[in-house]
C-alpha positions, 0 to 999 in steps of 0.5 A: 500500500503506497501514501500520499499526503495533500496538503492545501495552503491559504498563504503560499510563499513559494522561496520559503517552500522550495528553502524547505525541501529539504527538510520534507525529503528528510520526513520521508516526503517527494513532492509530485504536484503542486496546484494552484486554486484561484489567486492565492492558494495552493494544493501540494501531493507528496508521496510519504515513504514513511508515514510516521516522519511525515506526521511528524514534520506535519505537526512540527509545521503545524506547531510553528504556525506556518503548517498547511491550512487542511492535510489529507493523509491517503492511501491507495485502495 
């Protein structure tokens, strides 16, 4: 079973997003698309090679105050 992760962002700063990549490939996360939906926000997929990691850097994201607005964690049926 494989996972992915969808996150939404109301505010999207795009140098502060791609400075963090790093950071998310070390929580186990490959960024596959990245949307945008009307002027502002922004939907990103990442494929989760390790879902613990990446809940982790989700709630680390969340607890700093510039974590996605929604997260889906999913995985394939």
């Amino acid at each position: 079973m494989s996972h992915q992760l969808l996150l939404r962002f109301d505010s999207f700063d795009r140098s502060r997003f791609d400075a963090e990549a790093e950071t998310r490939a070390n929580a186990g996360l490959t960024l596959l698309q990245l949307w945008l939906e009307g002027s502002t926000a922004h939907w990103a997929l990442f494929s989760v090679n390790d879902v613990e990691k990446a809940q982790a850097w989700l709630g680390q994201e969340q607890s700093l105050g510039h974590g996605p607005s929604a997260s889906h964690m999913l995985s394939t049926a």
